[in-house]
DSSP file (Angstrom, degrees, kcal/mol; ACC not computed):
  #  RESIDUE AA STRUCTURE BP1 BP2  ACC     N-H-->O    O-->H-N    N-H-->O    O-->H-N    TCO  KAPPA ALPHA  PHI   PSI    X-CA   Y-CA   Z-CA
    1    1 A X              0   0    0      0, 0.0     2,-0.2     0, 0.0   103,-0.0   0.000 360.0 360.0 360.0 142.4  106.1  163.7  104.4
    2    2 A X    >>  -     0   0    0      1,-0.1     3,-1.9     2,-0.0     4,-1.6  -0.507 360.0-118.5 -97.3 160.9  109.1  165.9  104.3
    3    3 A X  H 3> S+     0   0    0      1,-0.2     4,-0.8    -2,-0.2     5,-0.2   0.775 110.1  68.1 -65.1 -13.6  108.9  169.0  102.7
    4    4 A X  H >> S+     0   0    0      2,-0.2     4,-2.3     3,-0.2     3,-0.6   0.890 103.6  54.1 -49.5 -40.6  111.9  167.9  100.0
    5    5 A X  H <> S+     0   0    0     -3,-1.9     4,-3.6     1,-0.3     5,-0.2   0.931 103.0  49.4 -67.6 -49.0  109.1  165.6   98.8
    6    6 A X  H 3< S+     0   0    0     -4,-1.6     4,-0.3     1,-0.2    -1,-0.3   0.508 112.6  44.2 -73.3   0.4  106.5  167.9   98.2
    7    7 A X  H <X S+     0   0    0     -4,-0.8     4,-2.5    -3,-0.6     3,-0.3   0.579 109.3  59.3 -75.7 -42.7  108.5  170.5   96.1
    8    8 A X  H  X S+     0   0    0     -4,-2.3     4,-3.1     1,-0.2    -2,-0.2   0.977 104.8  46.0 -55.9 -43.5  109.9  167.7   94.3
    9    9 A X  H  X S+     0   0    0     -4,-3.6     4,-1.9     1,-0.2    -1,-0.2   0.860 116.2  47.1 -56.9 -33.2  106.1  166.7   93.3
   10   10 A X  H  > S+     0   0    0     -3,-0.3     4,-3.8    -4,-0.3     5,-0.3   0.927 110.8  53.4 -79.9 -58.4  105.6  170.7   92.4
   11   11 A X  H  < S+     0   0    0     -4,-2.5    -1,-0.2     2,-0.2    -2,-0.2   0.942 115.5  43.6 -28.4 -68.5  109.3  170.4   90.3
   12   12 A X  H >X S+     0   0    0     -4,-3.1     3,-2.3     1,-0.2     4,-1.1   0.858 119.7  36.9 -49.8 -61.0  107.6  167.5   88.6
   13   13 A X  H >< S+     0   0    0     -4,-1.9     3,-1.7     1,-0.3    -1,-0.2   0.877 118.9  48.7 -22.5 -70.5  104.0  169.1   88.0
   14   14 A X  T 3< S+     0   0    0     -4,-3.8    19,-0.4     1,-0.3    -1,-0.3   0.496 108.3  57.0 -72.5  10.7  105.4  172.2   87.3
   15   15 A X  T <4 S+     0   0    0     -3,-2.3    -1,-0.3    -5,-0.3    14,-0.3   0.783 104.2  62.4-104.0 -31.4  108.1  170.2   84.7
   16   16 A X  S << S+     0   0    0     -3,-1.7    -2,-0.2    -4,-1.1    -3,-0.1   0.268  73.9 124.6 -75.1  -5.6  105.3  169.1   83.2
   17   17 A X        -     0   0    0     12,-0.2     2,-0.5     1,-0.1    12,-0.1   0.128  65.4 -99.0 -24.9 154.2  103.6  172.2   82.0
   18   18 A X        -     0   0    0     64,-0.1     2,-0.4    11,-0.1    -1,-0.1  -0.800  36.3-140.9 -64.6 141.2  102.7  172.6   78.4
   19   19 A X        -     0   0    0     -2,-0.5    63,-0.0     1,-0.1    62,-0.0  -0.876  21.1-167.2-107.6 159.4  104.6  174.2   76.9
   20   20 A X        +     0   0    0     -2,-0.4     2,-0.2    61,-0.0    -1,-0.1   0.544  60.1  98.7-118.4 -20.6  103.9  176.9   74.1
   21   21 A X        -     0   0    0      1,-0.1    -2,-0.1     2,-0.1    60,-0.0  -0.534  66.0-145.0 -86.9 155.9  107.2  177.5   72.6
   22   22 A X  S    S+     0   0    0     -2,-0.2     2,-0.2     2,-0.0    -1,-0.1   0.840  88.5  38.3 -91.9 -36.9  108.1  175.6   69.3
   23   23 A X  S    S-     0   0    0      1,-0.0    -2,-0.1     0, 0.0     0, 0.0  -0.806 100.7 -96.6-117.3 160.3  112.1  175.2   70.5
   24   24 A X        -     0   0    0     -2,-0.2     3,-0.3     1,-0.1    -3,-0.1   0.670  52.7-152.1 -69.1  -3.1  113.3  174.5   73.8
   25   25 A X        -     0   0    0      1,-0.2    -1,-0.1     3,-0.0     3,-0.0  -0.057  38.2 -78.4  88.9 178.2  114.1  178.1   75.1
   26   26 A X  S    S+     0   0    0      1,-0.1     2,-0.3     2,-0.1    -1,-0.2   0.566 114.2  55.2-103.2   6.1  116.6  179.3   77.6
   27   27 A X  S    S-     0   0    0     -3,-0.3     2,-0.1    43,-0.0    -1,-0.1  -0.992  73.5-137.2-143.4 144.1  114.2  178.0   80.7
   28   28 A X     >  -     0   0    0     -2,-0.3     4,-1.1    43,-0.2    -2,-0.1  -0.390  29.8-112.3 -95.6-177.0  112.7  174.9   81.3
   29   29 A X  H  > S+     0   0    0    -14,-0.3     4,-1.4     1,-0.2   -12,-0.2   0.555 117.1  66.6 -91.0   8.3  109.0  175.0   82.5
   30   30 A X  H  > S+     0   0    0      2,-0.2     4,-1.7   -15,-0.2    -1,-0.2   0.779 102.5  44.5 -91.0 -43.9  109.9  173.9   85.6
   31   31 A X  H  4 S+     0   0    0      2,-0.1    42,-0.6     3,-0.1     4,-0.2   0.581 113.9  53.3 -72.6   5.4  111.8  177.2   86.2
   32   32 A X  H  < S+     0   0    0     -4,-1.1     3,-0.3   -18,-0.3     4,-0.2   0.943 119.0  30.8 -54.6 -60.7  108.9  179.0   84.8
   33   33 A X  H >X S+     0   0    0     -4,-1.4     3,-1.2   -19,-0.4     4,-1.1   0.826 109.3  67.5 -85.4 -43.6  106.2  177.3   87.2
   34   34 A X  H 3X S+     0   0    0     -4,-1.7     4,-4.4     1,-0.2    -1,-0.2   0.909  98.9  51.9 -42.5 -45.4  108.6  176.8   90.4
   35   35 A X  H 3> S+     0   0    0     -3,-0.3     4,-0.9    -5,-0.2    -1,-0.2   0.755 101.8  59.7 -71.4 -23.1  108.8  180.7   91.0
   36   36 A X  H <4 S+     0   0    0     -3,-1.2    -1,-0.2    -4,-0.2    -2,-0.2   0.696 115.3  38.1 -65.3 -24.9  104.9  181.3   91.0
   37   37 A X  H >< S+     0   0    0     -4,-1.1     3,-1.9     1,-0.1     4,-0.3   0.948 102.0  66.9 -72.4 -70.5  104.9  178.9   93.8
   38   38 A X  H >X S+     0   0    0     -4,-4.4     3,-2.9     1,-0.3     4,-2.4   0.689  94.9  67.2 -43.2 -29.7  108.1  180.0   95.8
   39   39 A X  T 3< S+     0   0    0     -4,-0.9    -1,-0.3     1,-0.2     5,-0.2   0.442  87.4  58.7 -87.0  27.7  106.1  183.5   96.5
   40   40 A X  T <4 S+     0   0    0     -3,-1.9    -1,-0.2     2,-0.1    -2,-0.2   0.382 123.2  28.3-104.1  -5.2  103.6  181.8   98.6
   41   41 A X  T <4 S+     0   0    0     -3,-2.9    -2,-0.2    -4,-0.3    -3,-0.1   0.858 123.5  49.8-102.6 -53.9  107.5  180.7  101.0
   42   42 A X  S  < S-     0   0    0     -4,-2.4    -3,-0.2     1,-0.1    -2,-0.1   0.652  81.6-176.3 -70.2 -36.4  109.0  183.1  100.1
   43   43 A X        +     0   0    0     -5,-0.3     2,-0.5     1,-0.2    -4,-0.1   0.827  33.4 141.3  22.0  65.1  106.4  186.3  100.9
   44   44 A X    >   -     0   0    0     -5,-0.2     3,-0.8     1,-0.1    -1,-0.2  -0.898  59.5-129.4-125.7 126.8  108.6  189.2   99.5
   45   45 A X  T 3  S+     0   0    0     -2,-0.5     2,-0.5     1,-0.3    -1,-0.1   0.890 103.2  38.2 -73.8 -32.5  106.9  191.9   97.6
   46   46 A X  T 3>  -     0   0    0      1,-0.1     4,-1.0    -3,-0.1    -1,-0.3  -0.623  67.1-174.2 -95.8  76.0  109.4  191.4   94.8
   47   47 A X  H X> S+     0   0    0     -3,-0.8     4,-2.1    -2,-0.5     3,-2.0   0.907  86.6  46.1 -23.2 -70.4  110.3  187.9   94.2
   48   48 A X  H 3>>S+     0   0    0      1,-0.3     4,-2.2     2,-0.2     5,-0.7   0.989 110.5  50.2 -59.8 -71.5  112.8  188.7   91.6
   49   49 A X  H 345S+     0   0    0      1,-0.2    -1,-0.3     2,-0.2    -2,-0.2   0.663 116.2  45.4 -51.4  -5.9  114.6  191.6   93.5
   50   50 A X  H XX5S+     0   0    0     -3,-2.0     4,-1.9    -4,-1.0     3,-1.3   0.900 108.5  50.7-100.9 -73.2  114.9  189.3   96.7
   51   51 A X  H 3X5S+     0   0    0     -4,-2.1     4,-1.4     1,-0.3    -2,-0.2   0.717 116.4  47.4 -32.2 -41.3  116.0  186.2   95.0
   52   52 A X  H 3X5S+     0   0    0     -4,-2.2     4,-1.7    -5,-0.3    -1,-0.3   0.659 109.6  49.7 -81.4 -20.8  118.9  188.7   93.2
   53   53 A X  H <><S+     0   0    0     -3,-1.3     4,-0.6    -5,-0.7     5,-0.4   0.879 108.5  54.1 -85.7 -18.2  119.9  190.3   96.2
   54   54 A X  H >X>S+     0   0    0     -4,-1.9     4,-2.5     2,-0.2     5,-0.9   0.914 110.7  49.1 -64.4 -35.8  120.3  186.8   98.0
   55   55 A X  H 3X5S+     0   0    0     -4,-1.4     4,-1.2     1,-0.3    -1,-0.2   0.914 110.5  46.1 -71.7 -40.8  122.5  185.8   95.2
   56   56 A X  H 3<5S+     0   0    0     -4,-1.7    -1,-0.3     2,-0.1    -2,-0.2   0.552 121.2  38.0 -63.4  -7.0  124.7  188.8   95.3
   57   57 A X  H <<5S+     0   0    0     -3,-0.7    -2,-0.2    -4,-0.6    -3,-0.1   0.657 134.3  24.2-128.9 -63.4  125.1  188.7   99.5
   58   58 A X  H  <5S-     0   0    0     -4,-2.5    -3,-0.2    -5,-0.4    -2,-0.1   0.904  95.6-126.7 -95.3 -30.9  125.3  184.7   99.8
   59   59 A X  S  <<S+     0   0    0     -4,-1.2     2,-0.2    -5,-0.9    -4,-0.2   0.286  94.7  56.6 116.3  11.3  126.6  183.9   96.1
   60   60 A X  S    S-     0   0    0     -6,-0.8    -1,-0.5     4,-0.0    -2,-0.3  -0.872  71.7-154.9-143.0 167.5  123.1  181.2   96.1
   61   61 A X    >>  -     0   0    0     -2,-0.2     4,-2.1     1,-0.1     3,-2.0  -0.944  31.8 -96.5-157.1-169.9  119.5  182.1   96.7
   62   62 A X  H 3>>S+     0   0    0      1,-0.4     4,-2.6    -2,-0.3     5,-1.5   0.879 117.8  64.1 -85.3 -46.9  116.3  180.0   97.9
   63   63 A X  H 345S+     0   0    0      1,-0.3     6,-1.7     3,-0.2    -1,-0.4   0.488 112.2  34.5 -91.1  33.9  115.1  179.3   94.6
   64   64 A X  H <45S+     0   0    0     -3,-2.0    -1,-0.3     4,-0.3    -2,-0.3   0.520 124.0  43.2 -97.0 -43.5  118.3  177.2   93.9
   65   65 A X  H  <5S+     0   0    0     -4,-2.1    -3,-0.2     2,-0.1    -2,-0.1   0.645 130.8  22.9 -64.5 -20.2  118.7  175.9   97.4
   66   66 A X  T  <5S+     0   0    0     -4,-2.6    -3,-0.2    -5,-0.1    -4,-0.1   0.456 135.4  26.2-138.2  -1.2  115.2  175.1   97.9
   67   67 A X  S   <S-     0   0    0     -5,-1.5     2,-0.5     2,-0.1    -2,-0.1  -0.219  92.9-132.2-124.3  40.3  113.3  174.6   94.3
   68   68 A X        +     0   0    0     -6,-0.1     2,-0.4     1,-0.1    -4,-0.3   0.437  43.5 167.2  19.3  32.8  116.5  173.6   92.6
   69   69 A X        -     0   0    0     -6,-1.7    -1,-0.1    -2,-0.5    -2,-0.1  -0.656  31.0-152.9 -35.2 100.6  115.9  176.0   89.6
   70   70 A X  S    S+     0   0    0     -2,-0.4     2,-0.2     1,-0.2    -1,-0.2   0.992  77.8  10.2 -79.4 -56.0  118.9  176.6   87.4
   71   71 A X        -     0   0    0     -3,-0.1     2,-0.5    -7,-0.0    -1,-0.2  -0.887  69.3-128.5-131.9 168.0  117.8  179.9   86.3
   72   72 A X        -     0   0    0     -2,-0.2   -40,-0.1   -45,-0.0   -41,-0.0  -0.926  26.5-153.0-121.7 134.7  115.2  182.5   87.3
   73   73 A X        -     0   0    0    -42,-0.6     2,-0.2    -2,-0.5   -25,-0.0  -0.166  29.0 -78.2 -75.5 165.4  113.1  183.9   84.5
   74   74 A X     >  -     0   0    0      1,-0.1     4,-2.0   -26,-0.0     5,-0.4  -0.496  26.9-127.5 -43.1 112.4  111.4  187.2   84.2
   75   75 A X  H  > S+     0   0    0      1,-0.2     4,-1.1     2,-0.2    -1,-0.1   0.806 117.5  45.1 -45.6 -22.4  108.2  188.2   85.9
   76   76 A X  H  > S+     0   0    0      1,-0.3     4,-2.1     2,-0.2     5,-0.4   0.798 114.0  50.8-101.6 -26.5  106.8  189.2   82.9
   77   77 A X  H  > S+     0   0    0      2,-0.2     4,-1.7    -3,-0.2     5,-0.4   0.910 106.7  57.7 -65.1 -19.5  108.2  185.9   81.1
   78   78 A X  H  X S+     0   0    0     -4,-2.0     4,-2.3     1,-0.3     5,-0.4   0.952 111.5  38.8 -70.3 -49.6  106.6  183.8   83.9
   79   79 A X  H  X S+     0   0    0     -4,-1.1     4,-1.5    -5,-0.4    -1,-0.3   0.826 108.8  57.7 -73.8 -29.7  103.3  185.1   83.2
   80   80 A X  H  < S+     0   0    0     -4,-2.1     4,-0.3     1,-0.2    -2,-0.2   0.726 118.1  46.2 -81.3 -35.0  103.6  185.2   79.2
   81   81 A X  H  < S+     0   0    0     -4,-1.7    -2,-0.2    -5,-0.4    -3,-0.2   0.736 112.5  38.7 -72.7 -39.6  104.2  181.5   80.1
   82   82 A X  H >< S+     0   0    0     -4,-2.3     3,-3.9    -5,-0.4    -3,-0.2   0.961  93.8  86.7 -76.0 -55.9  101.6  180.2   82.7
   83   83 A X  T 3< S+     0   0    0     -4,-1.5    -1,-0.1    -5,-0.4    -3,-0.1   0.521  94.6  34.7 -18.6 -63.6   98.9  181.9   81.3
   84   84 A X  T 3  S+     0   0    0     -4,-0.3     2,-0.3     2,-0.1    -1,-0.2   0.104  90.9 108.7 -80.1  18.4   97.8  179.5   78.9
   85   85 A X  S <  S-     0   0    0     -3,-3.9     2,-0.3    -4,-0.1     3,-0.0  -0.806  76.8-122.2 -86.1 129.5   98.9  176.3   81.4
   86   86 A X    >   -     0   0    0     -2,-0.3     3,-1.5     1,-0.0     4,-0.5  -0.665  12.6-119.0 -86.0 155.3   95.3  174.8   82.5
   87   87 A X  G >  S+     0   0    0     -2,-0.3     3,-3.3     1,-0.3    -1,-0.0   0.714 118.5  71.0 -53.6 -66.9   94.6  174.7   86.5
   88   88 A X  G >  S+     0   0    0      1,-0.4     3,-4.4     2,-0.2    -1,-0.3   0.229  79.9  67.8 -67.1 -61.4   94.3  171.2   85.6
   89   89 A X  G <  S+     0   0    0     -3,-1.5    -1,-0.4     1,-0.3     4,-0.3   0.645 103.7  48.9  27.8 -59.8   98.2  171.0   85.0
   90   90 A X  G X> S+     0   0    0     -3,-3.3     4,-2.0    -4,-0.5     3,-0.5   0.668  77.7  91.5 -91.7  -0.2   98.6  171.5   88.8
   91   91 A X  H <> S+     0   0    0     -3,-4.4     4,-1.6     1,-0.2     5,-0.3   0.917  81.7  64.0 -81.8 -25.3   96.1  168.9   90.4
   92   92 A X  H >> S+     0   0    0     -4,-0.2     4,-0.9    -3,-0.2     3,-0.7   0.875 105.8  47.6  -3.6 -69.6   99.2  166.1   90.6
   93   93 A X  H X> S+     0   0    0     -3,-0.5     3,-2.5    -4,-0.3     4,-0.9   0.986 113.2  47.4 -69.7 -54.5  100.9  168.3   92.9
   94   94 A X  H 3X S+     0   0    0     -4,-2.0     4,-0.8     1,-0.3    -1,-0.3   0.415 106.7  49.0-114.1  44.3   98.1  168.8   94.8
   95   95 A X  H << S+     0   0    0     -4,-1.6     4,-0.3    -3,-0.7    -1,-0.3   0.054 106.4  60.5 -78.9  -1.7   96.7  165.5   95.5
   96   96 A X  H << S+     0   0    0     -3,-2.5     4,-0.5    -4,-0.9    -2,-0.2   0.570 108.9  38.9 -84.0   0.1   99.8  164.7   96.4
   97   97 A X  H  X S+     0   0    0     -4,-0.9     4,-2.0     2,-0.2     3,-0.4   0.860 116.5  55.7 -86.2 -47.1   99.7  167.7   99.5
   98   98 A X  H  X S+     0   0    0     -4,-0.8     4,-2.0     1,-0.3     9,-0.2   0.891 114.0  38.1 -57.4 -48.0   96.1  166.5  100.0
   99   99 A X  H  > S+     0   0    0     -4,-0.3     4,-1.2     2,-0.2    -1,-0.3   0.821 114.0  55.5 -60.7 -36.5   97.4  162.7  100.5
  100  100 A X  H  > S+     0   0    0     -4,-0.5     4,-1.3    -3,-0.4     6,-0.4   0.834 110.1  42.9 -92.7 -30.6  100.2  163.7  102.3
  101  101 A X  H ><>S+     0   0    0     -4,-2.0     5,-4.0     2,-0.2     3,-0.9   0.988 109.2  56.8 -77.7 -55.1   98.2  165.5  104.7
  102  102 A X  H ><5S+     0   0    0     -4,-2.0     3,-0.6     4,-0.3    -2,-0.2   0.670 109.5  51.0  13.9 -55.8   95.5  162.6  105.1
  103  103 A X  H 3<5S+     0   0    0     -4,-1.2    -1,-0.2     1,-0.2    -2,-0.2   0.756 111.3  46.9 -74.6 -42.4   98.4  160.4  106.0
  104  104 A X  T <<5S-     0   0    0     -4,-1.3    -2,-0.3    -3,-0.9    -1,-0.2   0.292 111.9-109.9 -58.1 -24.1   99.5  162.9  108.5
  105  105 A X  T X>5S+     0   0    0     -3,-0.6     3,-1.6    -4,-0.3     4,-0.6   0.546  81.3 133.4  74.4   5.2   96.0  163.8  110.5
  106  106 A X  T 34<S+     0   0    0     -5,-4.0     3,-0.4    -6,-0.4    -4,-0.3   0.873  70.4  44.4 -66.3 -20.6   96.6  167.1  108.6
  107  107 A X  T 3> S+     0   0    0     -6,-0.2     4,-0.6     1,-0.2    -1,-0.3   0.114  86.3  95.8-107.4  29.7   93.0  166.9  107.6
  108  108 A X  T <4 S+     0   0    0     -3,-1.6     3,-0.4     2,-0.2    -1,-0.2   0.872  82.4  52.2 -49.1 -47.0   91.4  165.9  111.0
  109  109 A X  T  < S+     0   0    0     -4,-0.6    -1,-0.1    -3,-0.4    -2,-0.1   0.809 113.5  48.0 -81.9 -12.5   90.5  169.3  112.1
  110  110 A X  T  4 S+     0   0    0     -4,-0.2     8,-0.6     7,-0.1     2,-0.3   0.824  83.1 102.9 -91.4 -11.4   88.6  169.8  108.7
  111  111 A X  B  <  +A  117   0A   0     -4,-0.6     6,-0.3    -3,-0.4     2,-0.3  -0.352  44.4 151.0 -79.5 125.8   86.8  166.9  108.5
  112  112 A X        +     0   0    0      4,-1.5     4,-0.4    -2,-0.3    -2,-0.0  -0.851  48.1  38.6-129.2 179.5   82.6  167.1  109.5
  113  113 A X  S >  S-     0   0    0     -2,-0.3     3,-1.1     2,-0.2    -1,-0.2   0.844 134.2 -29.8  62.4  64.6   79.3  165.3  108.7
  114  114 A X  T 3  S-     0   0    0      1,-0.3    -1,-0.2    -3,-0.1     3,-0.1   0.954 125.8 -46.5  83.9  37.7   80.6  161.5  108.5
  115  115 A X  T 3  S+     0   0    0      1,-0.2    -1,-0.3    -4,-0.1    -2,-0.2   0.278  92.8 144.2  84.6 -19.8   84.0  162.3  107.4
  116  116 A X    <   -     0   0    0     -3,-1.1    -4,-1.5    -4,-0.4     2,-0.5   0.094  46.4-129.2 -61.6 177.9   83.5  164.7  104.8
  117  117 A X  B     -A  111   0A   0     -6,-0.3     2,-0.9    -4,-0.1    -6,-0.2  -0.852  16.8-125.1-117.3 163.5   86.1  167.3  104.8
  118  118 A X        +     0   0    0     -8,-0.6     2,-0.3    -2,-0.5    -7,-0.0  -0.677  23.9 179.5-108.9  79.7   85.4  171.1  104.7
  119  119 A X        -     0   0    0     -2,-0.9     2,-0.4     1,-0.1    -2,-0.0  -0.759  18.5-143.4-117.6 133.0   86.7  173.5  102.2
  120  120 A X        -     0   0    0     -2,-0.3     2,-0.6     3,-0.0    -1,-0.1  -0.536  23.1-165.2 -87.6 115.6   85.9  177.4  102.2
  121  121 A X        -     0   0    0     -2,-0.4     2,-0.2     2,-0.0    -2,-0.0  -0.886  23.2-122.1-131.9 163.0   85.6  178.5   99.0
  122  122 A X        -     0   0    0     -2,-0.6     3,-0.0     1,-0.2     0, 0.0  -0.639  25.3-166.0-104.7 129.9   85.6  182.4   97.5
  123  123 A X    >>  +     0   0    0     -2,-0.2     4,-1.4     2,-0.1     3,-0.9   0.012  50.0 111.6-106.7  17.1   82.5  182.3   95.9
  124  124 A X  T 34 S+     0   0    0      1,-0.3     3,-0.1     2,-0.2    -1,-0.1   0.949  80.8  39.2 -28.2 -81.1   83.1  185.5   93.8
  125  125 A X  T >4 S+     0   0    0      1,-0.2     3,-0.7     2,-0.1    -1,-0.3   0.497 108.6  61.4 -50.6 -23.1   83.4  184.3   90.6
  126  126 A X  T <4 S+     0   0    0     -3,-0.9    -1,-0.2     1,-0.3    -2,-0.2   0.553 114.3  36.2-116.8 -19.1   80.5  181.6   90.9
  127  127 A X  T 3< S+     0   0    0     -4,-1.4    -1,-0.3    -3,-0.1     2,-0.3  -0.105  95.1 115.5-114.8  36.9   78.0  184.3   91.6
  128  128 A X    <   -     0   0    0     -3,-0.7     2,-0.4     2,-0.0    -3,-0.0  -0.827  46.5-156.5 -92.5 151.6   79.2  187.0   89.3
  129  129 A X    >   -     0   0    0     -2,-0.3     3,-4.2     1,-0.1    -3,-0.0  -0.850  24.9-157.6-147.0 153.7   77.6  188.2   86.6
  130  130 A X  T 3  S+     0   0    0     -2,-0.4    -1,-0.1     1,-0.3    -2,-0.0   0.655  93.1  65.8 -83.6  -3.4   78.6  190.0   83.5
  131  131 A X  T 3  S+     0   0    0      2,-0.0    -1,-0.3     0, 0.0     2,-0.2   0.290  86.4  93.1 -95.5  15.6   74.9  191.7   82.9
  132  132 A X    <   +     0   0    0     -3,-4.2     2,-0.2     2,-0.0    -4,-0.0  -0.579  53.4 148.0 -85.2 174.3   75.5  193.8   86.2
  133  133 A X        -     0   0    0     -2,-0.2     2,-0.3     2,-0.0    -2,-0.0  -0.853  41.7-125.6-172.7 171.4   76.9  197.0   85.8
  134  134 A X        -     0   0    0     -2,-0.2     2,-0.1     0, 0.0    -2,-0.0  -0.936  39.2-109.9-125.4 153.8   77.0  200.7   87.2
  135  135 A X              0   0    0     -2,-0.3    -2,-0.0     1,-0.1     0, 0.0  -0.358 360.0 360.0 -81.2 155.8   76.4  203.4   85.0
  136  136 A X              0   0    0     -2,-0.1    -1,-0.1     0, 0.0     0, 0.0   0.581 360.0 360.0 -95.7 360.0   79.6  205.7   84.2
């Protein structure tokens, strides 16, 4: 699947947020949610200062050429916006990467025991617990 297809499904997902504000706002929730993504392509220790220096040097920058975003929002609006979006929100987009990889052989090399497939997960959170503590 080519990678236009899979940011479009993320467009959509992420177009599909809830949204929390009462009018529509100067950003749609698809340039809220798109830019949370773009720093896992992007890997720039500022998103925002990278994306603006592209635009001043090339007159465009990646999250217009390659998540079609009409504008880019704030860090601290992005987060005053996502917060309350449940992970649920996102699994569209990814059951469509899961499929598209499935389709591909991308999930050959994870698959064991009769086909199941193998996913590590951070078990932090799932054994934490809030009656531990150290004394101050």
């Amino acid at each position: 699947m080519p990678i236009h297809r899979l940011l479009s499904g993320l467009h959509d997902a992420c177009a599909a947020f809830p949204d929390k504000r009462k009018g529509a706002g100067d950003y749609s929730m698809a340039d809220i949610g798109l830019p949370a993504f773009s720093l896992f392509f992007m890997q720039s220790e500022s998103f925002l200062a990278y994306q603006h220096s592209l635009k001043e040097g090339r007159k465009t920058s990646n999250c217009h050429t390659q998540f079609g975003m009409a504008k880019i929002p704030t860090d601290n609006h992005i987060r005053s916006m996502l917060d309350p979006v449940p992970p649920s929100s996102r699994h569209p987009c990814f059951d469509q990467v899961v499929a598209a990889l499935r389709e591909n052989g991308g999930m050959k090399a994870f698959e064991r025991l009769d086909g199941r497939t193998l996913i590590a997960l951070d078990g932090t959170e799932y054994f934490c617990s809030p009656k531990l503590g150290c004394s101050p």
